[in-house]
Structures are given as C-alpha cells and as structure tokens.
N, C-alpha and C positions, 0 to 999 in steps of 0.2 A: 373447619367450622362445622359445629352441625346444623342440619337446617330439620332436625326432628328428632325427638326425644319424648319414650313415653314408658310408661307401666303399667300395668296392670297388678294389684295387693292381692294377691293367693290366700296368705295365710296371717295372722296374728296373731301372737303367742305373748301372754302377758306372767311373769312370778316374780311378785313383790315388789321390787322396785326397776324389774330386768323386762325389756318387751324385745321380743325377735319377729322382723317382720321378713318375709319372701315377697318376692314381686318377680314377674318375667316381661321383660321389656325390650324394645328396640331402638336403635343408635344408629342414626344417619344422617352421615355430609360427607364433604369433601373433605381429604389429605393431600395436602399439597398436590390440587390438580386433580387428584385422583378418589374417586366416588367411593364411599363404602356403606356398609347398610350391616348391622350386626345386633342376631335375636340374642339376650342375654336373661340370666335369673340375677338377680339380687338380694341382699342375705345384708341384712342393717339389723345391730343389735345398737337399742336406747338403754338409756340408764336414767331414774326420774332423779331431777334436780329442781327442788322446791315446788313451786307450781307449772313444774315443765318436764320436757324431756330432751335428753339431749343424744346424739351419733356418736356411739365412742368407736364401733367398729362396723364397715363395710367391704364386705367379700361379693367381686362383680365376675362369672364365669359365662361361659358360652353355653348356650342351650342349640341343641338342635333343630332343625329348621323339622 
C-alpha cells in the first residue's frame, strides 16, 4: 500500500501533437509488512487526442538518492 506519492515536473517538451514530460518523484508504503521508500524520475510521453491528451507511454527508473 502506499501511504505517499509525489513528483516534482522538471521538464516539458511539447512537438506538434507529441508532449514528453520528466518528473523525479518519490514512492512510499508498505510491501507485505515490509516499509519501502523509493526516489524515482519519470519519462510520460502524451499524444493530443482532440481537446485533450492522453499517456501512451511511461518509463519509471531509479534515481539516486
């Protein structure tokens, strides 16, 4: 379960109808019993879909503490 989840938006990169956004964020709860807490970057490419956008791909890695 996590009991906290957050980001911070680095970067936004918008062409034409393609936005890639960066975020480094952290991820923490429990695993079965077991506490964890983990700093990450996040990498979401949108694609505009009428009056909107939508997540067609999300690449989540470890960032260094």
């Amino acid at each position: 379960m996590h009991t906290r989840m957050s980001a911070e938006l680095v970067s936004v990169r918008v062409h034409d109808g393609v936005a890639v956004t960066l975020a480094r964020g952290v991820s923490a709860g429990a695993w079965r019993g077991a506490p964890f807490r983990d700093e990450e970057w996040s990498v979401d490419t949108f694609v505009r879909q009428g009056s909107g956008w939508r997540c067609v791909h999300t690449v989540v890695v470890p960032a260094s503490r």
